[in-house]
VEXDREN-2710 file (C-alpha; in Angstrom, 1 decimal):
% VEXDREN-2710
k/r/px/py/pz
1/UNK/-3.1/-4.5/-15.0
2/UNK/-3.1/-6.5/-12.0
3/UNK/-6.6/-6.7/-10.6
4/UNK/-8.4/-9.9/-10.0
5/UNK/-9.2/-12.3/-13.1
6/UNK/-12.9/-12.5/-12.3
7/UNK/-12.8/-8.5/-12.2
8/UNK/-10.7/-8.1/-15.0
9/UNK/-12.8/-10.7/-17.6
10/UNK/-15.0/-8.1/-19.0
11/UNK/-12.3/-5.7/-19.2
12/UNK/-10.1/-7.7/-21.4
13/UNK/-12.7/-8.7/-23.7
14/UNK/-13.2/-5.1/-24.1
15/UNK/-9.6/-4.3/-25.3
16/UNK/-8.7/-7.6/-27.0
17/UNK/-6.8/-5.8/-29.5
18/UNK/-4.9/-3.9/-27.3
19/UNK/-1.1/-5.7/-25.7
20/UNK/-2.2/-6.1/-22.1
21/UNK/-0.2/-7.6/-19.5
22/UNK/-2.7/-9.3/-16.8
23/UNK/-0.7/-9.8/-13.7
24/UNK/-3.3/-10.5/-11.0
25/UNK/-1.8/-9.8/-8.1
26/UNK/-5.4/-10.2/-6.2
27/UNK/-6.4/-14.0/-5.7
28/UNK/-9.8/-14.5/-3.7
29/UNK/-10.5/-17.5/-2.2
30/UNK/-13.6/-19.0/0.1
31/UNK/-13.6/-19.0/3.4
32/UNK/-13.6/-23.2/4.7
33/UNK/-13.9/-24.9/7.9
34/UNK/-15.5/-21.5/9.9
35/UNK/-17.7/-22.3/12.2
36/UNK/-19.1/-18.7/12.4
37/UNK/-20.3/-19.4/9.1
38/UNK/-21.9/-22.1/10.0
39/UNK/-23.3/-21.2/12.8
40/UNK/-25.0/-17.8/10.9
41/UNK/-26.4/-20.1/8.3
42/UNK/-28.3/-21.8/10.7
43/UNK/-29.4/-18.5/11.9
44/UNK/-30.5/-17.4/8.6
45/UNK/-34.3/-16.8/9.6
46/UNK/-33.6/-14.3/11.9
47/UNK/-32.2/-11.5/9.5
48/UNK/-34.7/-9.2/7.8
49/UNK/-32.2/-7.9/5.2
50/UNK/-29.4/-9.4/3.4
51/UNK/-27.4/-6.6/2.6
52/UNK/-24.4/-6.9/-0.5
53/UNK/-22.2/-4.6/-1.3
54/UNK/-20.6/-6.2/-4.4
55/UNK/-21.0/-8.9/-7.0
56/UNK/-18.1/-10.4/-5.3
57/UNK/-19.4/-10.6/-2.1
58/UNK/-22.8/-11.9/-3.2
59/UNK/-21.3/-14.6/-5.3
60/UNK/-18.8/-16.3/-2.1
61/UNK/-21.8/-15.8/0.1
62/UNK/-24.1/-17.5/-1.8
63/UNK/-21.6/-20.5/-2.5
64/UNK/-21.3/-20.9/1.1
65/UNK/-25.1/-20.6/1.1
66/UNK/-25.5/-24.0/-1.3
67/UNK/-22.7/-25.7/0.5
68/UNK/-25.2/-25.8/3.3
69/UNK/-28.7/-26.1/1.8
70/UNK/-29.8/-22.6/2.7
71/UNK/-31.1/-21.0/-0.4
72/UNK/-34.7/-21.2/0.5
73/UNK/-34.0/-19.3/3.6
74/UNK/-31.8/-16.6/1.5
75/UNK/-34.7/-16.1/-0.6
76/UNK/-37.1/-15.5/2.7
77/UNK/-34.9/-12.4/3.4
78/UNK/-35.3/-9.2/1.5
79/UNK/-32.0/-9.4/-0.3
80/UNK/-30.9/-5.7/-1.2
81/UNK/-27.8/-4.9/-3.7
82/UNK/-25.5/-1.7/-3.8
83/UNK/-25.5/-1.3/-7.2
84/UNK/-27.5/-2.9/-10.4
85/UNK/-24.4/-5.3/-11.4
86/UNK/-24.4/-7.0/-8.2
87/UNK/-29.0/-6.8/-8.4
88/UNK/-28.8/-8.4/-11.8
89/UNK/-26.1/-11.0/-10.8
90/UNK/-28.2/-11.7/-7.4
91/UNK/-31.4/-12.2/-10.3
92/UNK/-29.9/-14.4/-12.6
93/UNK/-29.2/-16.5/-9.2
94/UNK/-32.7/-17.3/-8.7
95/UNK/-32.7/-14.6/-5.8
96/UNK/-35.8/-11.8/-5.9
97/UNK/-33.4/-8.5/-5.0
98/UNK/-33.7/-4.7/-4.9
99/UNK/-31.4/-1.8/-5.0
100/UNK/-31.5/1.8/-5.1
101/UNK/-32.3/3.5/-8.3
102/UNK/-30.0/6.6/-7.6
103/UNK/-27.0/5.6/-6.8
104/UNK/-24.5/3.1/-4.9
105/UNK/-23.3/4.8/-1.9
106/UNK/-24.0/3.5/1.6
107/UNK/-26.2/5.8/2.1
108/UNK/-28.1/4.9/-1.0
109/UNK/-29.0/1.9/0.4
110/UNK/-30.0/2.9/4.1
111/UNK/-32.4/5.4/2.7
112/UNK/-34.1/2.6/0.8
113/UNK/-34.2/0.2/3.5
114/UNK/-35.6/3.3/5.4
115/UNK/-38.6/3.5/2.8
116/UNK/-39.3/-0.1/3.1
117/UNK/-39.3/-0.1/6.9
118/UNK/-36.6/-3.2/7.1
119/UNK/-34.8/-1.5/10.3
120/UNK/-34.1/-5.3/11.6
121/UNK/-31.3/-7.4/12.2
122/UNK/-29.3/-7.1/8.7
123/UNK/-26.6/-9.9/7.8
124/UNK/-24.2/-8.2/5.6
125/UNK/-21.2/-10.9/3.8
126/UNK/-17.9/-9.7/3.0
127/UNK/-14.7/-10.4/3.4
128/UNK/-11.2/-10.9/5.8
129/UNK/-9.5/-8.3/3.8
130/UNK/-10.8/-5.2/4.8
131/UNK/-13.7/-3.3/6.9
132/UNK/-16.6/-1.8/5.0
133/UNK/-18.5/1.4/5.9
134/UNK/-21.8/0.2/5.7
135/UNK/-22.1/-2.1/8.9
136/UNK/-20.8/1.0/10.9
137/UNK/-23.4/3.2/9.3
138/UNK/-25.8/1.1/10.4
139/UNK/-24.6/0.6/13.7
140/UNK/-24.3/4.5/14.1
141/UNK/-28.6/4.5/13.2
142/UNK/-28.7/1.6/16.3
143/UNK/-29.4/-1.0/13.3
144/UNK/-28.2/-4.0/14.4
145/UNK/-26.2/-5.8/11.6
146/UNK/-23.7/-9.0/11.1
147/UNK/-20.9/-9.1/9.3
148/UNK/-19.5/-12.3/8.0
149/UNK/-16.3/-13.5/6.6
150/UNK/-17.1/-15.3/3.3
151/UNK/-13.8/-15.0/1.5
152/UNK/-10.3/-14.2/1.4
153/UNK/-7.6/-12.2/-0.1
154/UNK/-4.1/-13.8/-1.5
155/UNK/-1.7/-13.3/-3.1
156/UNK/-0.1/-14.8/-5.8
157/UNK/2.0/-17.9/-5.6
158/UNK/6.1/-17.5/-5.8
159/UNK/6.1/-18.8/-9.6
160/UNK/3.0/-17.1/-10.8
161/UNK/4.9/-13.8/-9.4
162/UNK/8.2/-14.7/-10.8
163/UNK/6.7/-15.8/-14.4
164/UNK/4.9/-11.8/-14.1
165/UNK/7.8/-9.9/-12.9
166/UNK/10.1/-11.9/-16.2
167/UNK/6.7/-11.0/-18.8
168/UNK/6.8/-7.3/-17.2
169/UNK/10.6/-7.1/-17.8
170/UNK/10.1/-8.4/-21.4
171/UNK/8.0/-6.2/-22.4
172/UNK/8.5/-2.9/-20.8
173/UNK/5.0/-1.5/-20.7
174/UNK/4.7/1.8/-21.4
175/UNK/0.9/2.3/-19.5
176/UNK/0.3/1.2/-16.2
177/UNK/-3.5/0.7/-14.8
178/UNK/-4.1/1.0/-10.5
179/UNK/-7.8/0.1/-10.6
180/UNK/-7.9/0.3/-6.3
181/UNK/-6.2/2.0/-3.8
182/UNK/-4.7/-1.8/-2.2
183/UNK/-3.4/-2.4/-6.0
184/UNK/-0.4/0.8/-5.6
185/UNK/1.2/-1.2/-2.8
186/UNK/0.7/-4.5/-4.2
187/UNK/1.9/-3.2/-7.8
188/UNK/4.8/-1.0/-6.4
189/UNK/5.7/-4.0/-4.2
190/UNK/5.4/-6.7/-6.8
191/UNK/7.1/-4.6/-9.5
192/UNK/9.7/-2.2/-8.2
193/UNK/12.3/-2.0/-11.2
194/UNK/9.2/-0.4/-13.4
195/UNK/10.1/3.2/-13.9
196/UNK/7.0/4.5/-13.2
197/UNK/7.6/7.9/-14.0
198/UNK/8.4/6.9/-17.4
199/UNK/4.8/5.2/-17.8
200/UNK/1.6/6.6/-18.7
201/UNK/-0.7/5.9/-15.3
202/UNK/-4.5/5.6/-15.6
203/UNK/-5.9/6.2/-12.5
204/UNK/-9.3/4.5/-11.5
205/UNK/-10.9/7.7/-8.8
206/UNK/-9.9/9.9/-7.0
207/UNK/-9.1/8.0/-4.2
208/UNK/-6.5/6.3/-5.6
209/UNK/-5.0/9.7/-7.1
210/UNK/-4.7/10.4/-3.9
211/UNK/-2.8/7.4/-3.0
212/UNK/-0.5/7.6/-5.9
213/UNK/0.3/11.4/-5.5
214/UNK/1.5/10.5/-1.7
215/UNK/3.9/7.7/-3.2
216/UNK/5.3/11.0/-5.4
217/UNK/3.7/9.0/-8.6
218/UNK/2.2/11.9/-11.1
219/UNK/-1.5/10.5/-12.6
220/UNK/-1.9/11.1/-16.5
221/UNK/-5.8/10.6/-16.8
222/UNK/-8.6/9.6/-14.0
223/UNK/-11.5/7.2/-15.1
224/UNK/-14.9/7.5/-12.7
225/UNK/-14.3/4.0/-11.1
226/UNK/-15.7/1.9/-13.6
227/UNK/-13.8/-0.6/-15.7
228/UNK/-16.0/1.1/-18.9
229/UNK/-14.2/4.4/-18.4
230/UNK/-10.9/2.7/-17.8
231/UNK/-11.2/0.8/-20.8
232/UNK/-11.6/4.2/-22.7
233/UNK/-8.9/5.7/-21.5
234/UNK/-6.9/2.7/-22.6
END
């Protein structure tokens, strides 16, 4: 498995009796020295909405939030969560936060800022890596919303890599877990003497089926995208 440590803790716990091999090829990191940061901090009163998509996201942002002394002004904004891990981790923060009760898609969320009438400027952290859907969604319904760096991706260093690829060759897995669609070219990449074809692959969506099947890689099971279901299937 080579996802992130902070994403893989509760996972691992989970199958402590099992062999797993925790490569994390995913190293996140704050963002330091932007100004843009700064300059949206000190901007903070005029959002309506704080919009997170992930625990991840919630926890740099609010890190670069205390850095700078502007919790009270996070906690004037209606602070809205895509799903009830990042809500509760947003609540144990000291910061009041709702989220949709039906779901976690994009559109979840618009729907529910529809029924509270919060149509104003929405700041929405994230990170270098990658584009998200939801600003654009809301740009497409003439919302206007922010997006701020917070964090970055890595990689890991040169030794960490070596010291995996020698633990890997040591132990010949036999099962193989891509929990997101970025982990198939990091893992393929990181690990190309694996004979994948050879190995049991668990699959976390559909998505990343999809990804797998167009590097010619057959998937044994498919969880639903949560690290309980891939634990299961384990």
């Amino acid at each position: 498995m080579t996802a992130a440590k902070e994403d893989s803790e509760k996972v691992l716990s989970q199958l402590a009796d099992e062999d797993i091999i925790h490569a994390p090829l995913e190293i996140y990191t704050a963002q330091t020295g932007d100004t843009e940061i700064v300059r949206v901090l000190n901007e903070l009163n005029t959002f309506d909405n704080i919009v997170y998509s992930s625990t991840r996201n919630a926890n740099f942002f609010l890190q670069q939030v205390e850095s700078h002394d502007k919790m009270d002004a996070v906690k004037n904004s209606l602070n809205l969560a895509f799903d009830e891990s990042t809500f509760t981790f947003l609540e144990d923060e000291g910061i009041p936060a709702v989220h949709p009760q039906n779901g976690s898609k994009a559109i979840d969320l618009v729907e529910l800022m529809l029924r509270l009438q919060r149509l104003g400027a929405t700041l929405y952290p994230c990170g270098t890596h990658k584009r998200e859907d939801f600003p654009g969604l809301l740009e497409e319904l003439d919302m206007p919303v922010t997006e701020l760096d917070v964090f970055d991706l890595e990689g890991p260093t040169e030794e960490a890599l070596a010291a995996y690829q020698e633990d890997v060759k040591t132990k010949q897995p036999d099962t193989i877990i891509f929990h997101s669609r970025r982990s198939v070219n990091r893992t393929l990449a990181a690990f190309p003497d694996l004979e994948y074809e050879n190995m049991r692959i668990i699959s976390a969506d559909s998505g990343i089926t999809n990804k797998l099947q167009e590097k010619g890689l057959s998937v044994d099971v498919e969880a639903d995208g949560s690290w309980e279901t891939i634990a299961e299937l384990v």
